[in-house]
C-alpha positions in Angstrom: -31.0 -14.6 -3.1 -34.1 -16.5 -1.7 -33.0 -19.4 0.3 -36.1 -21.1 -1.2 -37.9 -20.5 -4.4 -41.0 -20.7 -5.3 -43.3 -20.9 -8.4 -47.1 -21.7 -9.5 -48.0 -23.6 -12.2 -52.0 -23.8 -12.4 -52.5 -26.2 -9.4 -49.2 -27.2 -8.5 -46.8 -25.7 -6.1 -43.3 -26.4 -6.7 -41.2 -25.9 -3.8 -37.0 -25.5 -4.5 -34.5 -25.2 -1.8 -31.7 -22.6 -3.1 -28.7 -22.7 -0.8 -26.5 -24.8 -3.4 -23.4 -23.4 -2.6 -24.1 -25.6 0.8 -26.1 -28.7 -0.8 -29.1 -26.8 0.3 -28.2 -27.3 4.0 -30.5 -26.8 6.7 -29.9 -23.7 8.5 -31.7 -21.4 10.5 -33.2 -19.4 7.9 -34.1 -22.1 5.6 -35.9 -23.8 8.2 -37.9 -21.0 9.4 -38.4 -20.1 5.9 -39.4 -23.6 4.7 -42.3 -23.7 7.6 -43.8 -20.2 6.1 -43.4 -21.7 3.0 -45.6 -24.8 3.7 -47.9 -22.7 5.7 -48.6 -20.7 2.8 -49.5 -23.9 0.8 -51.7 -25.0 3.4 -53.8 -22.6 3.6 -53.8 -21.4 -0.2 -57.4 -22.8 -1.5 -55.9 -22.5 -5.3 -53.1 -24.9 -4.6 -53.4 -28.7 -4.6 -50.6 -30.6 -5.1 -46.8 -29.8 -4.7 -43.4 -30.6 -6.0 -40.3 -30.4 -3.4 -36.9 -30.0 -5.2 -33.3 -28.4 -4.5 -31.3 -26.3 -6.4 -27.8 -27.6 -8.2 -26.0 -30.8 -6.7 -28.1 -31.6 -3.5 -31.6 -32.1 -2.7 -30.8 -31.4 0.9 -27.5 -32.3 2.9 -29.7 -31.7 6.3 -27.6 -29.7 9.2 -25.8 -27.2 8.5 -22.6 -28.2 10.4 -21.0 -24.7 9.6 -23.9 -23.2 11.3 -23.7 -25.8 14.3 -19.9 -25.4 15.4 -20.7 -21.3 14.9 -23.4 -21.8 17.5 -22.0 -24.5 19.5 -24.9 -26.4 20.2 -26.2 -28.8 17.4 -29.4 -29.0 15.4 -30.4 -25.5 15.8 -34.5 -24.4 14.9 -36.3 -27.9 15.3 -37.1 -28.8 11.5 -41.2 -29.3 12.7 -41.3 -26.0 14.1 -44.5 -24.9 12.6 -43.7 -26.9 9.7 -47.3 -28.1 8.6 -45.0 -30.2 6.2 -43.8 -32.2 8.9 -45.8 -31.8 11.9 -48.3 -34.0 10.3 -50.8 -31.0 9.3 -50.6 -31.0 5.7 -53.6 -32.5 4.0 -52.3 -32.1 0.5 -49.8 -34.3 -1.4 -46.2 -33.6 -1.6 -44.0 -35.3 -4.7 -40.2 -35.4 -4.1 -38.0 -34.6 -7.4 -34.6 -35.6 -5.5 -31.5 -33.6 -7.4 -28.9 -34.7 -6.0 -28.0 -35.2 -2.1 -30.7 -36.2 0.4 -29.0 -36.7 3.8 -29.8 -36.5 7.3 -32.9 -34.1 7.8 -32.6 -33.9 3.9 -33.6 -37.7 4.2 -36.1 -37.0 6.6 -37.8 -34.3 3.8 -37.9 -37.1 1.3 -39.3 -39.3 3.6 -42.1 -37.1 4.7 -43.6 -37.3 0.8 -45.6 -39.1 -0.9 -44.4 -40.1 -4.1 -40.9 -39.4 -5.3 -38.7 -39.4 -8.6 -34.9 -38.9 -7.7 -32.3 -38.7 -10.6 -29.9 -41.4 -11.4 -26.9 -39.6 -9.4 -28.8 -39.0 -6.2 -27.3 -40.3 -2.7 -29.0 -40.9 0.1 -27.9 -41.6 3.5 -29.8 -41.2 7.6 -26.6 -39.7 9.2 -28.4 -39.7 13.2 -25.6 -42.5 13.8 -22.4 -40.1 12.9 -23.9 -37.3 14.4 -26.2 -38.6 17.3 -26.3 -40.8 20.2 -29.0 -42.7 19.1 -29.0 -44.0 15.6 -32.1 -43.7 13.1 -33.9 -46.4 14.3 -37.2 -45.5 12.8 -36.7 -44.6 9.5 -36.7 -47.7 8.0 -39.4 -49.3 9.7 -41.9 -46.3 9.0 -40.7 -46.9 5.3 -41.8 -50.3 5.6 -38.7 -52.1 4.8 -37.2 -55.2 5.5 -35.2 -55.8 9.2 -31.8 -56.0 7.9 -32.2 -53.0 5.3 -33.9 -50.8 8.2 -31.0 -51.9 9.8 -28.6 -50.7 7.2 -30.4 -47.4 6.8 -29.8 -47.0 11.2 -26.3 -47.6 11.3 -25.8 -44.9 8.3 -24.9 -46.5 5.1 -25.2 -45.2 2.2 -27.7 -45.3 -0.6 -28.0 -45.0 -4.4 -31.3 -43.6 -6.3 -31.0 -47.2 -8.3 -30.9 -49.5 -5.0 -33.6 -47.3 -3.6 -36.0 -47.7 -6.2 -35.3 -51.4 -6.3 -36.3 -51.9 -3.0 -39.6 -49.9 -3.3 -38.5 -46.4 -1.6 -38.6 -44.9 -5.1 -41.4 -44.0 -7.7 -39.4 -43.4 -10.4 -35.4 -42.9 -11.0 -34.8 -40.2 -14.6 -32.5 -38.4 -16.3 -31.6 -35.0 -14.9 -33.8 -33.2 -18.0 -36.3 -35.5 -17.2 -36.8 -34.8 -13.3 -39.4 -31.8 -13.1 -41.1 -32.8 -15.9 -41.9 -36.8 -14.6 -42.7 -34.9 -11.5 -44.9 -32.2 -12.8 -46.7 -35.8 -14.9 -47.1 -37.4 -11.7 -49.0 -33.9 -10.6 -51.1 -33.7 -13.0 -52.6 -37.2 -13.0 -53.3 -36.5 -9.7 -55.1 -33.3 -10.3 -57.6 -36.1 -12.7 -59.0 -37.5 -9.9 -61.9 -36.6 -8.0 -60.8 -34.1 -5.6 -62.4 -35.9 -2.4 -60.7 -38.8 -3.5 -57.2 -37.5 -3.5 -57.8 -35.7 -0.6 -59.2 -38.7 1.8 -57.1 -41.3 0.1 -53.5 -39.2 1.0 -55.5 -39.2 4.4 -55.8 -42.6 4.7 -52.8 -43.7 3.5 -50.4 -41.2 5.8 -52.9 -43.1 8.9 -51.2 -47.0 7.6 -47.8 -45.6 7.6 -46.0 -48.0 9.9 -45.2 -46.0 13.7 -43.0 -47.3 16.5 -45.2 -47.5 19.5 -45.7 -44.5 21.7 -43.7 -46.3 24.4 -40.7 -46.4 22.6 -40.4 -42.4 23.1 -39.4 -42.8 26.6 -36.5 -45.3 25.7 -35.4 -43.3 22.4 -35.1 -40.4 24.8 -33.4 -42.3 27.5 -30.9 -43.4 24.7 -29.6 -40.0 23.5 -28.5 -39.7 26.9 -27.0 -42.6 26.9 -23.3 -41.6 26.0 -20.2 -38.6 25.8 -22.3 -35.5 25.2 -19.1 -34.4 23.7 -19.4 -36.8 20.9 -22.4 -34.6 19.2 -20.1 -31.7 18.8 -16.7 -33.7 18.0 -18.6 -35.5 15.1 -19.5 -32.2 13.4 -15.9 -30.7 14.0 -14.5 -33.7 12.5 -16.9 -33.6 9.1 -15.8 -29.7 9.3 -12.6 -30.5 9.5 -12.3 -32.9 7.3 -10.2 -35.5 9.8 -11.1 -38.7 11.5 -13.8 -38.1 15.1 -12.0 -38.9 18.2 -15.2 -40.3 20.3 -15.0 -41.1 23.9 -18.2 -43.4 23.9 -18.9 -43.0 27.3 -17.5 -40.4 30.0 -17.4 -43.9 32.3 -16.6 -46.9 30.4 -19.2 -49.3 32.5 -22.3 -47.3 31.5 -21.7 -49.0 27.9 -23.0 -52.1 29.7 -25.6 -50.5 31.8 -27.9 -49.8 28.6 -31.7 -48.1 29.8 -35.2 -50.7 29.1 -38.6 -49.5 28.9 -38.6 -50.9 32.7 -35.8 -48.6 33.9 
């Protein structure tokens, strides 16, 4: 079984993560496959517009925390690892028909699109704060959200498809029957317009996305070390074992005060 599928219809590239047995987690493999997979659209000259989708209960549940504790070490094969989808070398629109589950990097997919349709039951949630050092800090600003719901969205809440949608992170929230087909509408209308137009206007518009400022690197980085290193791995033994994390924080208590600026 192909951890992603893939099918053509005309134009449109529909692209369908297939591990549902794991909420379409990101492992190894599907990574790695995931970054051929965009590649392929990329540079396929009969192919303009895409649909991203999952297979049965999840759109994506990011990690794979099975796949972590095997190895050890988490996160595994970086997800922008030649990944023109997220490296910021795709010049052709991506539409998001969101399943079930988006969480963690399976937020981070979503986000990375351009328009998006989710059914009523899907979930979403940036997990960096239960798994991480460092929250994720960005995700709601690049979405262009208000302070305290960026805020929400860093320290890991949860989300429903209806709150999302009310608060503009949405196109469009459908029955399940209805998901592909909305999407493969939302595909076609854009196959109507001028193709220079689509293509330079998805240009433009990925240019006046919101960015934290290059400076903020140094700190972000200077943040994840900024705590127990054993805390990465105890999260993801916890969620795998099903039991409540026993985090340590900080291997000395002071350094909790002793936070790093953009001046250290």
């Amino acid at each position: 079984m192909a951890v992603v599928e893939t099918e053509r219809h005309g134009q449109i590239f529909v692209v369908r993560m297939n591990r549902p047995e794991r909420l379409n987690a990101l492992n190894t493999e599907m990574r790695t496959v995931l970054a051929e997979t965009w590649t392929a659209f990329r540079e396929d000259k009969d192919l303009e517009v895409a649909i991203f989708t999952g297979t049965g209960r999840g759109f994506c549940a990011g990690e794979d925390m099975k796949e972590t504790l095997e190895h050890k070490k988490p996160g595994g094969r970086p997800l922008t690892l030649g990944n023109p989808f997220m490296n910021g070398t795709l010049e052709k629109p991506v539409i998001a028909a969101i399943n079930g589950f988006a969480m963690g990097g399976g937020f981070m997919l979503v986000e990375q699109t351009d328009l998006r349709v989710a059914v009523h039951e899907a979930v979403f949630e940036v997990s960096e704060a239960k798994r991480w050092l460092l929250g994720g800090y960005n995700h709601g600003h690049i979405a262009n959200l208000p302070y305290p719901i960026a805020m929400e969205m860093a320290m890991g809440f949860r989300f429903t498809a209806q709150r999302f949608y009310e608060i503009g992170f949405l196109n469009r929230v459908v029955e399940a029957d209805a998901l592909l087909p909305t999407a493969m509408e939302m595909a076609e209308h854009l196959l109507t317009l001028p193709p220079a137009s689509r293509v330079n206007t998805v240009h433009m518009m990925r240019q006046m996305r919101p960015a934290i400022a290059p400076d903020l690197g140094e700190l972000a980085k200077a943040l994840h070390d900024h705590g127990a290193k054993s805390d990465l791995m105890e999260s993801r033994a916890a969620f795998a074992e099903k039991r409540t994390p026993n985090f340590k924080g900080w291997d000395d208590p002071d350094d909790r005060y002793r936070l790093p600026t953009l001046e250290s």
